[in-house]
Structure formats: structure tokens, C-alpha cells
TORKOL-4160 file (C-alpha; in steps of 0.2 Angstrom, whole numbers, padded with zeros to 4 digits, m for minus):
378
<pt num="1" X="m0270" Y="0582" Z="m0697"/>
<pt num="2" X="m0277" Y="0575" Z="m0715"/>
<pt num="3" X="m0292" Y="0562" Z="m0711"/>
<pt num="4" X="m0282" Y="0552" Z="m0724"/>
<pt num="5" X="m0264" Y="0554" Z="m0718"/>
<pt num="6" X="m0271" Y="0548" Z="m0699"/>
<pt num="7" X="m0278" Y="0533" Z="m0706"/>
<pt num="8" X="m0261" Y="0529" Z="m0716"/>
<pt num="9" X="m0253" Y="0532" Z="m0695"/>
<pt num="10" X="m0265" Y="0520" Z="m0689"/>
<pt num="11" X="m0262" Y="0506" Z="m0703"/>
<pt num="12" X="m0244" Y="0508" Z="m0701"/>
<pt num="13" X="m0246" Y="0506" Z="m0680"/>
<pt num="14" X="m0257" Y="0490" Z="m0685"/>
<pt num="15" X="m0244" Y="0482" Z="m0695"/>
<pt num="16" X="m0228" Y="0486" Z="m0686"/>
<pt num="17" X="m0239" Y="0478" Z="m0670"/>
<pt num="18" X="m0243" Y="0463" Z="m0681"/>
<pt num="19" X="m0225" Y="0462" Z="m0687"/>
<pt num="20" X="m0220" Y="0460" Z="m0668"/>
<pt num="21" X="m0233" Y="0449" Z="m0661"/>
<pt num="22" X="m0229" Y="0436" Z="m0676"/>
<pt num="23" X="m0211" Y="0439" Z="m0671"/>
<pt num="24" X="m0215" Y="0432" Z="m0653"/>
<pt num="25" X="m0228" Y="0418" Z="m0658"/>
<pt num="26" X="m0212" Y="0412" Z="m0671"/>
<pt num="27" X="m0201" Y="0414" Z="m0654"/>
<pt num="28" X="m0210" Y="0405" Z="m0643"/>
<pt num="29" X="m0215" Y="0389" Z="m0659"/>
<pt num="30" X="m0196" Y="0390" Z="m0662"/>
<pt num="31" X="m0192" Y="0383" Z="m0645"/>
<pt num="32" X="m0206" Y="0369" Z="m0642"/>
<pt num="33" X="m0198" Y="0363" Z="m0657"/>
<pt num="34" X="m0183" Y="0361" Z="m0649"/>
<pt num="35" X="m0190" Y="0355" Z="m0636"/>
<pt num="36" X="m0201" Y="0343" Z="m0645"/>
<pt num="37" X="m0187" Y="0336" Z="m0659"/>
<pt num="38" X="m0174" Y="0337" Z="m0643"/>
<pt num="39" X="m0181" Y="0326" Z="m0628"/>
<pt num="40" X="m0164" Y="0327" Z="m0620"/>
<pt num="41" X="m0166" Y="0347" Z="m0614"/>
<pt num="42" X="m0181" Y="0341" Z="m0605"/>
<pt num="43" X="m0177" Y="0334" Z="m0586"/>
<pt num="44" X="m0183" Y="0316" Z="m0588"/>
<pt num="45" X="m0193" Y="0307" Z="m0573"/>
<pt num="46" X="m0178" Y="0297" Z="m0559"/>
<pt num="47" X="m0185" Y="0277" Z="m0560"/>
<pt num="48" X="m0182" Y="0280" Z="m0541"/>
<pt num="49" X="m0184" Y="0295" Z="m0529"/>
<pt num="50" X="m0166" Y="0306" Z="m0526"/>
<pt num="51" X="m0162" Y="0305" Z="m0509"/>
<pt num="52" X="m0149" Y="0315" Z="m0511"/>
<pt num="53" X="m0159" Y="0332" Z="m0516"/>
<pt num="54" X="m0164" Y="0339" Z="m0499"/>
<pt num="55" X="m0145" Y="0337" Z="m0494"/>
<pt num="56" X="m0141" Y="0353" Z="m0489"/>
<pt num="57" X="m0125" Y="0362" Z="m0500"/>
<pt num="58" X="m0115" Y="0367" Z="m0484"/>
<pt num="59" X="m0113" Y="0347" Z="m0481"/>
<pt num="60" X="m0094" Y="0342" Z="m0485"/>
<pt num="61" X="m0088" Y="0327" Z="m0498"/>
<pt num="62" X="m0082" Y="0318" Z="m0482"/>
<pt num="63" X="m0080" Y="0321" Z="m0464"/>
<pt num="64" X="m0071" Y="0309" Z="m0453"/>
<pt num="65" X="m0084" Y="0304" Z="m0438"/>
<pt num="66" X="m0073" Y="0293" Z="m0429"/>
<pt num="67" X="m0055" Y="0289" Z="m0427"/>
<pt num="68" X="m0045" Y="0276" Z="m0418"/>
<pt num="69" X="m0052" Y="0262" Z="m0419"/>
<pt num="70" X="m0046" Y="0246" Z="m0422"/>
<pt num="71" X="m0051" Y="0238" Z="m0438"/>
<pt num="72" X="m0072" Y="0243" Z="m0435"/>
<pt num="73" X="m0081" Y="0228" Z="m0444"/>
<pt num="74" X="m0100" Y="0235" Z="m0447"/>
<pt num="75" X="m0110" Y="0248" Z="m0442"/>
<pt num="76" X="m0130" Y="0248" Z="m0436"/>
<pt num="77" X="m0141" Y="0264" Z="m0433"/>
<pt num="78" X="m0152" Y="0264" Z="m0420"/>
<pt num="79" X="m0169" Y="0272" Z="m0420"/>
<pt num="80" X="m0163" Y="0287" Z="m0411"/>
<pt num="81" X="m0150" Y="0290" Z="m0426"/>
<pt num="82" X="m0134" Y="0285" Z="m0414"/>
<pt num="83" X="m0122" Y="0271" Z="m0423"/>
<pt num="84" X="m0115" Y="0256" Z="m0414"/>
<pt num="85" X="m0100" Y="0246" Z="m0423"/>
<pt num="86" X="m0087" Y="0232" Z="m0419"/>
<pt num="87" X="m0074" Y="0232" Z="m0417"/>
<pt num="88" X="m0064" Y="0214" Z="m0424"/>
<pt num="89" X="m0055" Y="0213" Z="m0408"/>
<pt num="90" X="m0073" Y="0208" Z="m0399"/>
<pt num="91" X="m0078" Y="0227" Z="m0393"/>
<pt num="92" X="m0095" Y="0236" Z="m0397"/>
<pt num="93" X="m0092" Y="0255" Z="m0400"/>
<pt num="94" X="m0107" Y="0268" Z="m0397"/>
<pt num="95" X="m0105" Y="0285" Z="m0406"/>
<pt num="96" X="m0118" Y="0293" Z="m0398"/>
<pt num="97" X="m0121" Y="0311" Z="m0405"/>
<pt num="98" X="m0107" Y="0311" Z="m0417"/>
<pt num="99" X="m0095" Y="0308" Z="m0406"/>
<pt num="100" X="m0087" Y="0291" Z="m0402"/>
<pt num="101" X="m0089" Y="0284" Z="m0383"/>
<pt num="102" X="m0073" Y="0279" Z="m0373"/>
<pt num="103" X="m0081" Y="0264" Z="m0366"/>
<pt num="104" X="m0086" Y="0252" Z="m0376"/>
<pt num="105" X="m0105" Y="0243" Z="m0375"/>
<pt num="106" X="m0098" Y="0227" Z="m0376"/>
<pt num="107" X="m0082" Y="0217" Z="m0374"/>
<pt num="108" X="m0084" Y="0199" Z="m0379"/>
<pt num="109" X="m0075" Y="0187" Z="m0372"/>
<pt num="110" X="m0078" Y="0171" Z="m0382"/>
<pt num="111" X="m0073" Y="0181" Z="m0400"/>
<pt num="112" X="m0057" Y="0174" Z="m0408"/>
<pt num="113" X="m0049" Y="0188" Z="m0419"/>
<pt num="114" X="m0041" Y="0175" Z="m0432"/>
<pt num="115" X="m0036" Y="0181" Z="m0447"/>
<pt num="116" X="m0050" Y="0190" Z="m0455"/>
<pt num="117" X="m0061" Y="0181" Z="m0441"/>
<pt num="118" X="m0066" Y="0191" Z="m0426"/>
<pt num="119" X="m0081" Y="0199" Z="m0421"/>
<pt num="120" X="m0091" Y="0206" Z="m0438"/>
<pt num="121" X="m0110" Y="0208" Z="m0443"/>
<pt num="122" X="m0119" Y="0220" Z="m0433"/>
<pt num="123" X="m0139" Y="0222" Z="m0436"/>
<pt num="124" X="m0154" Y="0228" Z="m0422"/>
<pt num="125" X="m0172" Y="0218" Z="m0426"/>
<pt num="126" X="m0184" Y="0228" Z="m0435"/>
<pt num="127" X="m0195" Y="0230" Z="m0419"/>
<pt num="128" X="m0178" Y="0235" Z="m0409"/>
<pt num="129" X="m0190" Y="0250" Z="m0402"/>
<pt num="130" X="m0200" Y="0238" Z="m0393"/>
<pt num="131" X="m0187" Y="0223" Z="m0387"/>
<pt num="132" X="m0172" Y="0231" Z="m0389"/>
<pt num="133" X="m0162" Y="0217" Z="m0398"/>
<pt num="134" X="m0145" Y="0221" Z="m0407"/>
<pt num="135" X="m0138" Y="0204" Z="m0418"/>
<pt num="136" X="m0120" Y="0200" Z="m0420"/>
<pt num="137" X="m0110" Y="0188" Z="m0429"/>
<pt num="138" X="m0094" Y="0182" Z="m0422"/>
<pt num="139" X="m0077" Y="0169" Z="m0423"/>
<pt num="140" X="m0078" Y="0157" Z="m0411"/>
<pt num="141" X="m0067" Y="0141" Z="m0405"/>
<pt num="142" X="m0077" Y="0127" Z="m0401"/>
<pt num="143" X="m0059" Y="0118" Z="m0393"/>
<pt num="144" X="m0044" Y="0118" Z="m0397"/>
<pt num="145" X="m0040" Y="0125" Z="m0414"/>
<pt num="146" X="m0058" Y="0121" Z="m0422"/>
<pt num="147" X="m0065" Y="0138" Z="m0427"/>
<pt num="148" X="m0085" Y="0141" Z="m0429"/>
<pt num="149" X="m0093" Y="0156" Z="m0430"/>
<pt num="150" X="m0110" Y="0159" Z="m0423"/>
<pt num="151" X="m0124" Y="0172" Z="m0424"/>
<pt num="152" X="m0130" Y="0180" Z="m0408"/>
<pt num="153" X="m0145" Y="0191" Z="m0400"/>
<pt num="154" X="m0140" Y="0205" Z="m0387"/>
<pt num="155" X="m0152" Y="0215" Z="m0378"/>
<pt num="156" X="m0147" Y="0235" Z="m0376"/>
<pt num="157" X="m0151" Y="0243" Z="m0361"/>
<pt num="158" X="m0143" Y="0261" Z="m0354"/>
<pt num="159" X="m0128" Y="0260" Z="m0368"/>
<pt num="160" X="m0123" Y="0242" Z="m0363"/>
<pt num="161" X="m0127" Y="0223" Z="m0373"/>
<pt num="162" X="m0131" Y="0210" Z="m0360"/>
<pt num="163" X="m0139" Y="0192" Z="m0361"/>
<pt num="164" X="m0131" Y="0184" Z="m0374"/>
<pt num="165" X="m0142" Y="0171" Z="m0384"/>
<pt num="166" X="m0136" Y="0161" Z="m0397"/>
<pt num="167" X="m0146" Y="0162" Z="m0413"/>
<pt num="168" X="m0138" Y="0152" Z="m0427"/>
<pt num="169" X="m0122" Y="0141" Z="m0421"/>
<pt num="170" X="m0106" Y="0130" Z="m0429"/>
<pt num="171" X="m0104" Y="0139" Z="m0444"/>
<pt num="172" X="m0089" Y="0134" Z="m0453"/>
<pt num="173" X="m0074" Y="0146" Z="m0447"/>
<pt num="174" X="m0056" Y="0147" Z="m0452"/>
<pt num="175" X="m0043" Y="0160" Z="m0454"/>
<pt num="176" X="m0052" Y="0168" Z="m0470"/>
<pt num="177" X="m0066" Y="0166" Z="m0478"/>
<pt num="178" X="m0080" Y="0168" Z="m0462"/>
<pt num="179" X="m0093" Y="0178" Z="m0472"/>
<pt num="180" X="m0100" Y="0189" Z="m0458"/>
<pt num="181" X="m0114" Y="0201" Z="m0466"/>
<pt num="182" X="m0128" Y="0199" Z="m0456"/>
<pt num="183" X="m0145" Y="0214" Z="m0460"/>
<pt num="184" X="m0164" Y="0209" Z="m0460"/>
<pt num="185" X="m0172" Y="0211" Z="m0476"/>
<pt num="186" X="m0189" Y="0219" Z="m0481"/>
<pt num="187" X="m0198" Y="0203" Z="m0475"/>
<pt num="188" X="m0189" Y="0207" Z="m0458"/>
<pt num="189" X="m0181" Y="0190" Z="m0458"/>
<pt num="190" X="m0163" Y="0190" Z="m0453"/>
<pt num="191" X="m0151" Y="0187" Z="m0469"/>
<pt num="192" X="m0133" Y="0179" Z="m0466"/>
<pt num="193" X="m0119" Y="0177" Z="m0478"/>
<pt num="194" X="m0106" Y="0164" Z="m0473"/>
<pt num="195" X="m0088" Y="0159" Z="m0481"/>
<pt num="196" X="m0081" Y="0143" Z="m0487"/>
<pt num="197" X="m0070" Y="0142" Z="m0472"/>
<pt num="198" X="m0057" Y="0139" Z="m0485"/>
<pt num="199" X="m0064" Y="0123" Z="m0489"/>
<pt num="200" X="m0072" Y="0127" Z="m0507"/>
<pt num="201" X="m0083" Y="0111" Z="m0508"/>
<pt num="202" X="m0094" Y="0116" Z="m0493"/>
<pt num="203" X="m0102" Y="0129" Z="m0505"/>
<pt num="204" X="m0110" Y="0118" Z="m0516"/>
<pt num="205" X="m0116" Y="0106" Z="m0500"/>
<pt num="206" X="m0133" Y="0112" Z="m0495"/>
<pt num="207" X="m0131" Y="0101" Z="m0479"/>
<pt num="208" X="m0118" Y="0112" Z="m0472"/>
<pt num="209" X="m0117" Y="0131" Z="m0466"/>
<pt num="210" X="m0101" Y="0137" Z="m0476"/>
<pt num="211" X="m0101" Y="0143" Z="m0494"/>
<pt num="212" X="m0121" Y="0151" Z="m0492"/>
<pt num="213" X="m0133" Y="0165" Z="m0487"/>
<pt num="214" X="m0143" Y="0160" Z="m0476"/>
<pt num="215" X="m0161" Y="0166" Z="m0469"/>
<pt num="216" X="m0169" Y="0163" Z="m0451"/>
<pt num="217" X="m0187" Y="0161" Z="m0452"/>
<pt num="218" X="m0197" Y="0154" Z="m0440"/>
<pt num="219" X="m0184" Y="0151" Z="m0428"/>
<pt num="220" X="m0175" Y="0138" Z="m0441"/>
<pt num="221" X="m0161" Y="0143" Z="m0453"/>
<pt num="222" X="m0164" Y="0139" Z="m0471"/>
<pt num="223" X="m0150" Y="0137" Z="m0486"/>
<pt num="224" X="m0157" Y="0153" Z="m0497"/>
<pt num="225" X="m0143" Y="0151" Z="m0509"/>
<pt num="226" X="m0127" Y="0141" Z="m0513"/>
<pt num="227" X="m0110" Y="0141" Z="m0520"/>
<pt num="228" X="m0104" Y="0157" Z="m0513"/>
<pt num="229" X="m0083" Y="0159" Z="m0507"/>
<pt num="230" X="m0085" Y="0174" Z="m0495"/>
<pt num="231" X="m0099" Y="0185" Z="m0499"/>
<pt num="232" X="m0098" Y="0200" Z="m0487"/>
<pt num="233" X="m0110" Y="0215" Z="m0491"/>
<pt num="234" X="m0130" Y="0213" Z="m0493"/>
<pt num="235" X="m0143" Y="0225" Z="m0499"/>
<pt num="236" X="m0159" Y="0227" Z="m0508"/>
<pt num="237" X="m0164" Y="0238" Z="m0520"/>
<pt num="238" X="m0180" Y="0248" Z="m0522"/>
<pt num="239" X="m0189" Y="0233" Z="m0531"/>
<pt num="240" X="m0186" Y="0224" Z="m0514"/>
<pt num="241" X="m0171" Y="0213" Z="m0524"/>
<pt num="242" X="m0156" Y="0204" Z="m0513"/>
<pt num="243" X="m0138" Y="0209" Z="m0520"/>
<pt num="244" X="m0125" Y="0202" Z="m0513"/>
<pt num="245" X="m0106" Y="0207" Z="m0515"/>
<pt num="246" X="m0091" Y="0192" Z="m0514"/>
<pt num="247" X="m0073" Y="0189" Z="m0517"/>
<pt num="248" X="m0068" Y="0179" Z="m0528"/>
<pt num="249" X="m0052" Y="0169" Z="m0531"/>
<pt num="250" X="m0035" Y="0175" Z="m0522"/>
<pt num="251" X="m0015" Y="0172" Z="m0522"/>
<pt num="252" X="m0008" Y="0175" Z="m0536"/>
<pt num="253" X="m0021" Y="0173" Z="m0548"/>
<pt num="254" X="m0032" Y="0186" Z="m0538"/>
<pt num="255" X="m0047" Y="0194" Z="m0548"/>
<pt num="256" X="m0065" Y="0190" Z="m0552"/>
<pt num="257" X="m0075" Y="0198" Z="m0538"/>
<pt num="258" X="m0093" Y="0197" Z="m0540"/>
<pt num="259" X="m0110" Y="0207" Z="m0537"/>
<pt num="260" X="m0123" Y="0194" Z="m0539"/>
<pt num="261" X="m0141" Y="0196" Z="m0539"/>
<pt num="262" X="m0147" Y="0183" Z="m0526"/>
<pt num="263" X="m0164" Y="0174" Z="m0530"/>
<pt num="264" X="m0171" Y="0161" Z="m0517"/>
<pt num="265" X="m0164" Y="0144" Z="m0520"/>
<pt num="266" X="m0151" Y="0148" Z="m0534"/>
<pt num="267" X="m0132" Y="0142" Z="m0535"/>
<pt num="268" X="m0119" Y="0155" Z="m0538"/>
<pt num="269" X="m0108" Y="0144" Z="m0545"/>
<pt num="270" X="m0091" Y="0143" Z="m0533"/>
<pt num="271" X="m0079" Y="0135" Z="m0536"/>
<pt num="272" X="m0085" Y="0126" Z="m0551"/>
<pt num="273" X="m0089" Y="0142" Z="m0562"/>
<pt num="274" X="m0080" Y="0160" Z="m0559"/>
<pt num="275" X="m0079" Y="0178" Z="m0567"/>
<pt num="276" X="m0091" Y="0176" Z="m0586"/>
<pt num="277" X="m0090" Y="0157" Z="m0584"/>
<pt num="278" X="m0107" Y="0149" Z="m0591"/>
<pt num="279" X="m0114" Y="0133" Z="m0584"/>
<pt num="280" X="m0131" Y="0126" Z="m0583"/>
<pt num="281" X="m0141" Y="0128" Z="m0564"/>
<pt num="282" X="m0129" Y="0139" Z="m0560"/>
<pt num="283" X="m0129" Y="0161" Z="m0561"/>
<pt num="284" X="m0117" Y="0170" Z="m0567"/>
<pt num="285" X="m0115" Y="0187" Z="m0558"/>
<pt num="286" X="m0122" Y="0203" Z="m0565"/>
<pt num="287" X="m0104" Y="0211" Z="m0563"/>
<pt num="288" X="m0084" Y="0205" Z="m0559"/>
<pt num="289" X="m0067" Y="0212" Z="m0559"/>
<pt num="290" X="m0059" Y="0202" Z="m0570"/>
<pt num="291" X="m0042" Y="0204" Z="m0568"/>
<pt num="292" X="m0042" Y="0216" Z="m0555"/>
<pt num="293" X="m0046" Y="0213" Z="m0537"/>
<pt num="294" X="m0058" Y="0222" Z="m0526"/>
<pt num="295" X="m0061" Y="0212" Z="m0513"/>
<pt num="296" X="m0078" Y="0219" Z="m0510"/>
<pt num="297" X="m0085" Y="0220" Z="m0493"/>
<pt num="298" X="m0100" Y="0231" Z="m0487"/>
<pt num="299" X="m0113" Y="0235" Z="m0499"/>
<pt num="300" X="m0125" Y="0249" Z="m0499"/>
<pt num="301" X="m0141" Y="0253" Z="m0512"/>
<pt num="302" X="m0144" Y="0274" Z="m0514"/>
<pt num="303" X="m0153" Y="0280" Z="m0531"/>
<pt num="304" X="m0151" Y="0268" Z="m0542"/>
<pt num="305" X="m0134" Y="0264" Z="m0539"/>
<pt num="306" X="m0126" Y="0252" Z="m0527"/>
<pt num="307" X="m0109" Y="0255" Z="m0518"/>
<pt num="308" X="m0098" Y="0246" Z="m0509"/>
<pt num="309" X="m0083" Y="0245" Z="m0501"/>
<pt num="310" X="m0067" Y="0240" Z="m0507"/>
<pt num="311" X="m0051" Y="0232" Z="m0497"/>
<pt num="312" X="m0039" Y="0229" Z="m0509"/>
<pt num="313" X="m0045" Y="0241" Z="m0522"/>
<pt num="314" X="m0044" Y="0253" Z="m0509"/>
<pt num="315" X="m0058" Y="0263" Z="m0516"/>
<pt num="316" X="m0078" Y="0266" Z="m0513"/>
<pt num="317" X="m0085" Y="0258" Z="m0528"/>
<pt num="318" X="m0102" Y="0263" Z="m0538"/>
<pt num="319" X="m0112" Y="0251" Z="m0549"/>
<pt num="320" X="m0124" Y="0260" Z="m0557"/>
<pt num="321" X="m0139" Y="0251" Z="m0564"/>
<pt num="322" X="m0140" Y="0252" Z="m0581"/>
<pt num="323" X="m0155" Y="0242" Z="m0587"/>
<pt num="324" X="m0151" Y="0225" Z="m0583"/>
<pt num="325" X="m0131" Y="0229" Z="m0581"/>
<pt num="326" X="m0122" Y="0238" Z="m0570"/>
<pt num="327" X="m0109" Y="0252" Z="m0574"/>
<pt num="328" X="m0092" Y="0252" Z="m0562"/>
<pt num="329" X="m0086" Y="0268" Z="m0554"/>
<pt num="330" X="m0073" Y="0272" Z="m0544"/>
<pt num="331" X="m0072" Y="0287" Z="m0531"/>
<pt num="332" X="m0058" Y="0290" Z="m0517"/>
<pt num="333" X="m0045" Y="0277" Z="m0525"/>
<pt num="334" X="m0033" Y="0275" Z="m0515"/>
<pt num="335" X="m0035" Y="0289" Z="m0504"/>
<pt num="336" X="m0041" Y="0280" Z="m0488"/>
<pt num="337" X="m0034" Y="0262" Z="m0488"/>
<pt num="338" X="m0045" Y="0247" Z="m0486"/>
<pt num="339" X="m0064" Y="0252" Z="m0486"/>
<pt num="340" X="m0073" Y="0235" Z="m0477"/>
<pt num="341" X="m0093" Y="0245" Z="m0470"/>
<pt num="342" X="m0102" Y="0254" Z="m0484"/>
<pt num="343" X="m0120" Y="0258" Z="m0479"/>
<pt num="344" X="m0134" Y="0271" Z="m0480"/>
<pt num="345" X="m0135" Y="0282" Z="m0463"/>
<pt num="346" X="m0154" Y="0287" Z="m0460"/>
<pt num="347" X="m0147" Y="0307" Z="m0468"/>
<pt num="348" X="m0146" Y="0297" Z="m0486"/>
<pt num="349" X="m0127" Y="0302" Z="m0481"/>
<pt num="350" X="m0115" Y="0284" Z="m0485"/>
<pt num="351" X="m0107" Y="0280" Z="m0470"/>
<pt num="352" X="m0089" Y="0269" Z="m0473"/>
<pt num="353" X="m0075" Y="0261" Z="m0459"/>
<pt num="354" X="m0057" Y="0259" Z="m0464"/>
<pt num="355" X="m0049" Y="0244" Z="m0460"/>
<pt num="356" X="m0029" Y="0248" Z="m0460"/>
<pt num="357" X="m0026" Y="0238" Z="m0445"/>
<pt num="358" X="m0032" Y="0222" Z="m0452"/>
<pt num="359" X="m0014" Y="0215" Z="m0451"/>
<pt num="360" X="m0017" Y="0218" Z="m0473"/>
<pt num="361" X="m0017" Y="0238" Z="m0471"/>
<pt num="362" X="m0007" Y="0253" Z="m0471"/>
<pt num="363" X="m0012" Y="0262" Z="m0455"/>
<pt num="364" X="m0013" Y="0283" Z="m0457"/>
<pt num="365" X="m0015" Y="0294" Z="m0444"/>
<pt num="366" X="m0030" Y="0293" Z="m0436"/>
<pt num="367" X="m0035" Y="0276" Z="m0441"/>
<pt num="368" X="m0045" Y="0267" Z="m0443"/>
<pt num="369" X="m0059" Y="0277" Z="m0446"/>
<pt num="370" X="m0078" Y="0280" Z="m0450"/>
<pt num="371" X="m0083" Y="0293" Z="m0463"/>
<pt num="372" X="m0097" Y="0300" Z="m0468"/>
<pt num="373" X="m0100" Y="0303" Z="m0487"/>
<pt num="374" X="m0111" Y="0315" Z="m0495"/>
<pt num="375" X="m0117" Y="0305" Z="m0511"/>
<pt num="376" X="m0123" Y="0322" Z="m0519"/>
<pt num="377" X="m0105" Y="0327" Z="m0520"/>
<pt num="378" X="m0097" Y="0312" Z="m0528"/>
């Protein structure tokens, strides 16, 4: 081959390469551009860890755990991942290894199922694995038709509560309006919520029980904030903040349910202020129904969103945080009744109790229940 026509091959090799390799660099700037001018593409950084990610796929939406029980209050998981819950009638059920236990752990006697009173909150102390103590928080009558409610401390031994201790005492009680959330908090003091007992000035009387959440420290109960009707749901976000779900007006003018951020000595406004009202030394709440009525009950905090139950809105609410707002969602509407428990099992799954047989429900085969949610399906 001709010195001159080999060189001409070669130069021709050399620039068809050359072609090809500015092909690929203009590729491969072309898309960091996009990927520079369009942050969107780009997976950004969860302000809080997903709990949900190591959920394995095979894990259903929703599987029911347990059925037939008879309007199941609250739920509290023990160390060894076994779930106790009441019952309103006065029992504590065990389900011990995903299946629920004929006989119950305790049967109270001195519970008064009245109304939506009845045996409710269920927590264990933070240091349950050394002294075994399980809190409850229950209707009681003091005599004759005077209802209290009181906050007691169980010890549980060989699947059974025994020796009764009375913790907090002569709450205000009534028909409605008996609060009942009881959960320690990251400072492992106990955290109460009571009701107005249907007696709307108590909530504004720091002198009396009713219309508050309360906090046991020291072996003395302090008012931590005021003007509440009926919050029942508590929980704390990843920053270590108190929310704290409550219903709001009822009858015919129903609506106005809240989720309140709760600071340490602040007034929540009941019944002077409702829904967007505005006045001075008293919060308005992050987030309310308006016109529609939740009736919110347990409350639950899982990657940056809370959920909570609701009874009339028959439906397991999300309240995405948004910044300093919260975003409403609905999931399951309708399909399971009254939702009263919402809270997070120690599988990140959300665990929830119908409550069909509250006298306000429509029972359904198998009711009522507890399900287990999996929040990376919803």
C-alpha cells in the first residue's frame, strides 16, 4: 500500500475516533445539565429517616390481627413485641404472637362503661423491663351517679395485671368528654389528656383536672396545658414536639376538630375560641375540620407525617407536615367504621382498633377489630 494513501487511512481512523469521543463527552455534559438546571430528577435528602424502606414487598396494605372484641380502646407493646389492649367494658386483652388470648389479663371491677367512659388509655413505664408496670386510665363512680376517672399502675407478671395502685385520682368524669390518652413522653414522664366532663368552663380552670393534659413528675401532677374539650390522641415528632389531637364542638353544629401543637403552659383556647378563631394568650391549632367532623382519636407520628384515627369520619387520617402547616389526607374512608387507636407497632407497621360497638357504630362481621397497616402501601 502507497506510504501516502496509509497515512490518509490513519488520519481518517483518527478523526472518525475523535468524532466519537466528542460525541460521548457532549452526551455525558448534555445530561449534568439536566441534572444541574433540573434539581427535581435528583432524589433529595428525607428531613427524617423512612421507616418504611426495609418493609418487606410481600407485607399486605392491611391484615386484620384481631377480631371480636368489644370496642378495644388503646393498644401498648411490650418489650417482647406482644400487644396488650382494653377493652371499654373493663377487660385487658393480650395478643401474644399475633394471635389474640381467650382470657383476658385483667377484668376490672370498679370500671363504669358510661357512655364514651369505660376503661381507656393503656401505656407500660419506660423501665417496664425492670419493674414491670402497665398504666391504665379508667371511669369510675365515686357514689352514687358522681363519675371520676382516675389513672392507675398495674404490675404484670405470667400474663396477668395485679396490685392496683392508684396514680392520679377524681378526674372529672361524665358520659362524654373523659379524655383517656395516657403515653410517656421522651422525658419518660407519664402525659394525660382529660375531657371537660361536659362542663366547658373546667377547661379554662387550672385548679381542676378536666379540660387539660396533664404531666406526672415527681410523684405530683402538673397542669401542662389548658383549655382543651376532649383531646384524645398524643404523640411527638422527631424534634421531640407534643401534638395532641381533640374534638371539637358537637350536635348539630358539629365540626372544628383540632391538631394542636402543645407547648408547656399554653391555653388551647376551648370554649372561648374554636376552628381559625384568633385571640390573645390563647393558640389556635395548627390544623381543623371546619365544617366536617372527624372526631379524632388516636394519634401516631411516622416520617413526617402524623395519623390518626377517625370515628365519625370513619377514615385513618394523614397530616403531612408541610413546613410549618400540615397537609390532610384521607385513606380507608369509610371502609372500616369508627377508627378510635392509631399508633406505630415496633415493625414501623400502624397498628389501628375499630370501635363499631361503641353504642355510635355500625358493627361488621368480625368487629371490632385491630389491623395492622403497612404505611409504605398507602
Amino acid at each position: 500500500m502507497p506510504h501516502g494513501f496509509k497515512l490518509q487511512f490513519k488520519m481518517k481512523n483518527i478523526v472518525i475516533i475523535g468524532i466519537v469521543i466528542l460525541g460521548i463527552l457532549g452526551f455525558i455534559y448534555s445530561k449534568s445539565s439536566n441534572i444541574k438546571s433540573n434539581p427535581q430528577s435528583v432524589p433529595q435528602a428525607s428531613s427524617s429517616t423512612s421507616k418504611t424502606s426495609n418493609i418487606p414487598d410481600d407485607i399486605s396494605q392491611t391484615t386484620v390481627i384481631a377480631e371480636g372484641l368489644d370496642t378495644p380502646w388503646a393498644i401498648a407493646f411490650l418489650p417482647d413485641k406482644n400487644m396488650l389492649l382494653t377493652e371499654r367494658a373493663g377487660r385487658v386483652r393480650l395478643i401474644q404472637d399475633g394471635k389474640l388470648q381467650e382470657q383476658p389479663v385483667a377484668a376490672l371491677t370498679q370500671v363504669k362503661e358510661i357512655g364514651e367512659g369505660g376503661l381507656l388509655g393503656i401505656t407500660i413505664d419506660p423501665d417496664f423491663s425492670t419493674n414491670n408496670f402497665v398504666y391504665l386510665y379508667y371511669t369510675y363512680s365515686s357514689s352514687g351517679d358522681n363519675t371520676l376517672n382516675r389513672v392507675v399502675r398495674m404490675t404484670y407478671q405470667n400474663n396477668v395485671l395485679n396490685d392496683e395502685k392508684i396514680i392520679v385520682d377524681k378526674i372529672p368524669g361524665a358520659s362524654n368528654h373523659n379524655g383517656g390518652r395516657i403515653k410517656f413522653g421522651p422525658d419518660k414522664l407519664l402525659y394525660i389528656t382529660t375531657g371537660d366532663a361536659e362542663n366547658p368552663s373546667q377547661a379554662q380552670d387550672k385548679n381542676t383536672l378536666g379540660g387539660k393534659i396533664l404531666r406526672v413528675k415527681d410523684g405530683s401532677v402538673e397542669v401542662y396545658s389548658y383549655g382543651h374539650r376532649n383531646p384524645q390522641g398524643l404523640a411527638w415528632d422527631n424534634q421531640g414536639n407534643l401534638w395532641a389531637t381533640e374534638h371539637g364542638r358537637s350536635g348539630v353544629q358539629s365540626g372544628l376538630d383540632e391538631v394542636n401543637k402543645i407547648v408547656q403552659g399554653k391555653n388551647y383556647g376551648w370554649p372561648t375560641i374554636q376552628g381559625n378563631e384568633k385571640k390573645d394568650g390563647m393558640e389556635t391549632p395548627i390544623l381543623n375540620s371546619l365544617s366536617d367532623t372527624w372526631a379524632p382519636a388516636g394519634l401516631a407520628f411516622l416520617n413526617s407525617s402524623f395519623f390518626f384515627g377517625g370515628l365519625r369520619g370513619q377514615a385513618l387520617y394523614q397530616a403531612v407536615v408541610d413546613g410549618e402547616a400540615l397537609t390532610l389526607k384521607e385513606h380507608f374512608k369509610n371502609q372500616f367504621g369508627r377508627i378510635r387507636e392509631v399508633i406505630l407497632g415496633p415493625d414501623n407497621m400502624l397498628y389501628i382498633t375499630t370501635s363499631n360497638k361503641d353504642g355510635r357504630g355500625i358493627p361488621k362481621s368480625g368487629d371490632d377489630k385491630v389491623i395492622r397497616i403497612n404505611p409504605a402501601k398507602l
